[in-house]
C-alpha positions as CSV (number, residue, x, y, z in Angstrom):
1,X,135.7,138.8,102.8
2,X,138.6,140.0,104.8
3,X,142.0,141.4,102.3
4,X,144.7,138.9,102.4
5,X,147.4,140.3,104.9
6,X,150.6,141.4,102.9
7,X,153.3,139.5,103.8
8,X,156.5,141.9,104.6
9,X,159.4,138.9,104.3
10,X,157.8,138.1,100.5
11,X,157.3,142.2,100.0
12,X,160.9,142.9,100.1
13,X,162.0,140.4,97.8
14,X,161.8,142.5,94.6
15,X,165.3,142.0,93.4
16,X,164.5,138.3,93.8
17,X,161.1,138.6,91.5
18,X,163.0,140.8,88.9
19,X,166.0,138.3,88.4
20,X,163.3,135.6,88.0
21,X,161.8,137.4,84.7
22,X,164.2,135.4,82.5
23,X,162.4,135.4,79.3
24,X,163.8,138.7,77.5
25,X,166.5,140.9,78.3
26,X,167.0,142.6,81.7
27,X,166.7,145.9,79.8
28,X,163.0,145.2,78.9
29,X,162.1,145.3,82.4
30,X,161.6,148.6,83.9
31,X,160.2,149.6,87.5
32,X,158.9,148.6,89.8
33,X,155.4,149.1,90.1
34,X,153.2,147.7,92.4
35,X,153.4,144.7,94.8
36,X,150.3,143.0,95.9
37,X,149.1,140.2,98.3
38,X,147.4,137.3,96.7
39,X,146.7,135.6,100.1
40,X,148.8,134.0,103.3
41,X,152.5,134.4,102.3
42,X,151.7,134.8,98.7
43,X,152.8,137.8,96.8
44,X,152.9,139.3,93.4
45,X,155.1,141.9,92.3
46,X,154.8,144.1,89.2
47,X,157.2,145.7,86.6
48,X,156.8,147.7,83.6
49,X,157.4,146.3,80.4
50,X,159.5,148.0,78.3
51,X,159.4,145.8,74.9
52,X,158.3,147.6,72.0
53,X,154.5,147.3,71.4
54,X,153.9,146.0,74.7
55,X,152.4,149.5,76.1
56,X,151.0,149.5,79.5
57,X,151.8,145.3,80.1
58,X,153.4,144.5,83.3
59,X,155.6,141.6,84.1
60,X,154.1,139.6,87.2
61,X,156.0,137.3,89.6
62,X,154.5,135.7,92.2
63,X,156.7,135.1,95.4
64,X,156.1,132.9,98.5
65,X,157.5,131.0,101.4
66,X,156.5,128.6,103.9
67,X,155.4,129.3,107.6
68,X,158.4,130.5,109.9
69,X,160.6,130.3,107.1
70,X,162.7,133.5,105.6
71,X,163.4,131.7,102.3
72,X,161.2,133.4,99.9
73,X,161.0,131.4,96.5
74,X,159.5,132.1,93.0
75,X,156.0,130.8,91.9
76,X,155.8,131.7,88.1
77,X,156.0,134.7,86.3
78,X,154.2,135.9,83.4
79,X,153.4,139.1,81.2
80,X,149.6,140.9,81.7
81,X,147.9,143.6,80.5
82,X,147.5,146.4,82.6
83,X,144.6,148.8,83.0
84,X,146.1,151.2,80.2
85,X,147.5,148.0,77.9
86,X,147.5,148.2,74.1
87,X,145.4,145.1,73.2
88,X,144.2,143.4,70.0
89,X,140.3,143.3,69.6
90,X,138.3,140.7,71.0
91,X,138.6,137.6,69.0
92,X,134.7,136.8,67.1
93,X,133.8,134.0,65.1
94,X,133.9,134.0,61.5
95,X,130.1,133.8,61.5
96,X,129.9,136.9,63.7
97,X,132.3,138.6,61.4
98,X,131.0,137.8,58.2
99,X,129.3,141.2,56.3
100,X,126.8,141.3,53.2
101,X,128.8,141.0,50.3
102,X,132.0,139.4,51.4
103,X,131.8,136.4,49.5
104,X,134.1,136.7,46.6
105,X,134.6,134.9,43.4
106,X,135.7,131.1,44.3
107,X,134.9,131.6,48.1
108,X,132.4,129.0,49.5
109,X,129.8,129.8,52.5
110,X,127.9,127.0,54.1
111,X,125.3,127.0,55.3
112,X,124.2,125.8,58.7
113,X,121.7,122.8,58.9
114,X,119.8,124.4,61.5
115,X,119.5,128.0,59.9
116,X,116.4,129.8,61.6
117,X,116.3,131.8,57.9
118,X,115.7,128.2,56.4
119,X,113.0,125.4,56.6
120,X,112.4,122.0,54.3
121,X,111.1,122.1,51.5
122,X,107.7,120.0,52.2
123,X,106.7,121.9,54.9
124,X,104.5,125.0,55.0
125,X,106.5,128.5,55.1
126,X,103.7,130.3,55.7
127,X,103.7,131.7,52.1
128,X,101.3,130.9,49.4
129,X,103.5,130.8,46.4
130,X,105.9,128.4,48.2
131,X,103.1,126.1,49.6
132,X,101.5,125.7,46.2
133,X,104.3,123.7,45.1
134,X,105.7,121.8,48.1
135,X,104.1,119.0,47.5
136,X,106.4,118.1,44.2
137,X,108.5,115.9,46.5
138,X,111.7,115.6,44.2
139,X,111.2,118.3,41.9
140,X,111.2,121.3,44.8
141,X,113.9,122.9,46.5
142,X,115.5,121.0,50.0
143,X,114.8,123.5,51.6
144,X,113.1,127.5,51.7
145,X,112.7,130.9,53.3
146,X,111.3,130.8,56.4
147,X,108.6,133.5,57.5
148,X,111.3,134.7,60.0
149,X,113.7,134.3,57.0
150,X,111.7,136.3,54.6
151,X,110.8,139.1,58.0
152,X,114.4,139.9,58.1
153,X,115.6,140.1,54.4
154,X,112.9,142.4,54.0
155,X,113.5,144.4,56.8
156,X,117.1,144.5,55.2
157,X,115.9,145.4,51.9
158,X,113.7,148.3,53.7
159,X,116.3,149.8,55.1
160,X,119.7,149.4,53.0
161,X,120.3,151.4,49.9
162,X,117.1,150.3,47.8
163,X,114.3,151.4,50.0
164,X,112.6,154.6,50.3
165,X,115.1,156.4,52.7
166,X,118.1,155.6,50.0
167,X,119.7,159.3,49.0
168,X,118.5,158.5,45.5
169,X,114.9,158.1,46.6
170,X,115.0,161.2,48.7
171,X,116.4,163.2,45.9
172,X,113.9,162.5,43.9
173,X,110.2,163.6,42.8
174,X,107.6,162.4,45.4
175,X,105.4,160.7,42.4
176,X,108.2,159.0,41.0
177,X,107.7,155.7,42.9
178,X,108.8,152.0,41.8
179,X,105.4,150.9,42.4
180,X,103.9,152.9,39.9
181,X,106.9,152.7,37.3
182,X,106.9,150.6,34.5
183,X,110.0,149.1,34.8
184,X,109.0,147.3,38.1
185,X,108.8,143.6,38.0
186,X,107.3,142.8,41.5
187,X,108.1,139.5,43.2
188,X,106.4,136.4,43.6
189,X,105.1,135.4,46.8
190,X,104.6,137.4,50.2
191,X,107.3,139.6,49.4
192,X,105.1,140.8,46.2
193,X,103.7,143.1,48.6
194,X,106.6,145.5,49.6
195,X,109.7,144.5,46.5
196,X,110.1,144.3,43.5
197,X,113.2,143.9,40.8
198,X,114.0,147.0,38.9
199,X,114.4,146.3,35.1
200,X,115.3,149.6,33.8
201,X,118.8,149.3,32.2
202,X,119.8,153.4,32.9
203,X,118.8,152.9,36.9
204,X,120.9,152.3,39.0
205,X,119.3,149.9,40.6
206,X,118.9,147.9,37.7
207,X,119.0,143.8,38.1
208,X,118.6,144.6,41.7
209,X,115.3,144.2,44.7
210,X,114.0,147.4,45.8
211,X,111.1,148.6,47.6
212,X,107.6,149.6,45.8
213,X,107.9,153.0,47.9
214,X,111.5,153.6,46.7
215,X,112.4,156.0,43.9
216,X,114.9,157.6,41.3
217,X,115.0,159.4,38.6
218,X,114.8,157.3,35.6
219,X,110.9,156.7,36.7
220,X,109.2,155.3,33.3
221,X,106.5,158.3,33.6
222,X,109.5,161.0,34.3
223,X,108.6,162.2,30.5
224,X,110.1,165.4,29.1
225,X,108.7,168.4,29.8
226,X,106.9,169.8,26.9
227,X,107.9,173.3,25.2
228,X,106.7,176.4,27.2
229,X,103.3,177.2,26.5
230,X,104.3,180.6,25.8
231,X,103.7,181.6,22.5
232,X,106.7,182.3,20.7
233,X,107.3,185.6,18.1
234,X,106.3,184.6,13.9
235,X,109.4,184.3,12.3
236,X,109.5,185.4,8.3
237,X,112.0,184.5,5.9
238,X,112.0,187.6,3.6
239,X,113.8,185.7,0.9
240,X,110.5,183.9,0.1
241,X,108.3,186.5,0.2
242,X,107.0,187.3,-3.2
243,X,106.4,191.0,-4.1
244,X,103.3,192.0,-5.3
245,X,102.2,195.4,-6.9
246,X,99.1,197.4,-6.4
């Protein structure tokens, strides 16, 4: 596609193009900067920007005129970003923004009817302790976990602060597993497998889900070291020692 040819009568008119910036102050437009053609006898002149915040914009004013005519007139003008502009970030919905643990006291999340984490309650979710009671139409839940639902919470679990590559698990003694602790309340369901709820009021991960491969310190069979074996020196008390004669 051949370049629009730049048009020399509408190329000249920059005083024209900077008088027609009448938004701010003449003083917030600087330079000159660059004039290009936007196709036959239409052409766009650009000046810096000199408002504060406003780094790297430029003011643009389109010019044109009409075939064998010298009278060059004003199309619109308008403030754009240039290649080096200070801009604010990409606007994403509140959805998209939304974090684990945002939700403060009195805020309220809804929750979308078609929710791919979700599915009604009186069908099959693929998981034995939920299908054994689906059938209580009226005394169940609307809706539950989906498989995919359940797939990505544990894959969350698995890799946030409560599964086995948390700095507390990795700290501490290889044997000292949840799954073989006593304070580990596994979960119903599927996720009985890989999760359980630690109940151990000194943890710190007490109240909360963690892996059956995750670890701490407070392990119920992290018992006290016993004394050292070695065998330590008789100690008398010559105060009770009772003197006997030959």
């Amino acid at each position: 596609m051949r370049s629009a040819k730049l048009d020399q009568v509408c190329a000249s008119a920059v005083d024209l193009a900077r008088e027609a910036i009448t938004e701010v102050d003449s003083a917030e437009v600087g330079a000159h900067l660059d004039v290009v053609a936007e196709g036959e006898r239409l052409v766009t002149h650009y000046f810096a920007c000199e408002m504060p915040g406003y780094r790297g914009w430029r003011w643009a004013v389109t010019v044109t005129r009409v075939s064998r005519s010298k009278h060059v007139t004003v199309c619109e003008t308008v403030l754009l970003p240039g290649p080096d502009a200070l801009l604010a970030p990409g606007w994403v919905p509140w959805q998209d923004r939304l974090q684990p643990g945002d939700l403060g006291v009195g805020d309220l999340l809804l929750t979308p009817a078609d929710d791919d984490r979700l599915v009604p309650g009186y069908t099959l979710a693929d998981d034995p302790a939920v299908d054994e009671v689906a059938w209580e139409l009226g005394l169940g839940r609307p809706r539950v976990m989906s498989k995919e639902g359940r797939e990505e919470t544990a894959q969350r679990w698995y890799d946030g602060d409560h599964g086995p590559d948390a700095a507390i698990s990795s700290a501490a003694p290889s044997a000292a597993r949840c799954v073989t602790c006593g304070f580990y309340l596994p979960l119903a369901g599927a996720m009985r497998q890989a999760f359980g709820v630690c109940g151990n009021m000194f943890a710190p991960d007490d109240g909360r889900a963690v892996s059956s491969d995750h670890g701490c310190g407070a392990h119920s069979e992290a018992l006290a070291e016993s004394a050292s074996a070695e065998e330590l020196p008789t100690v008398y008390d010559d105060g009770e020692v009772e003197s006997v004669d030959d």
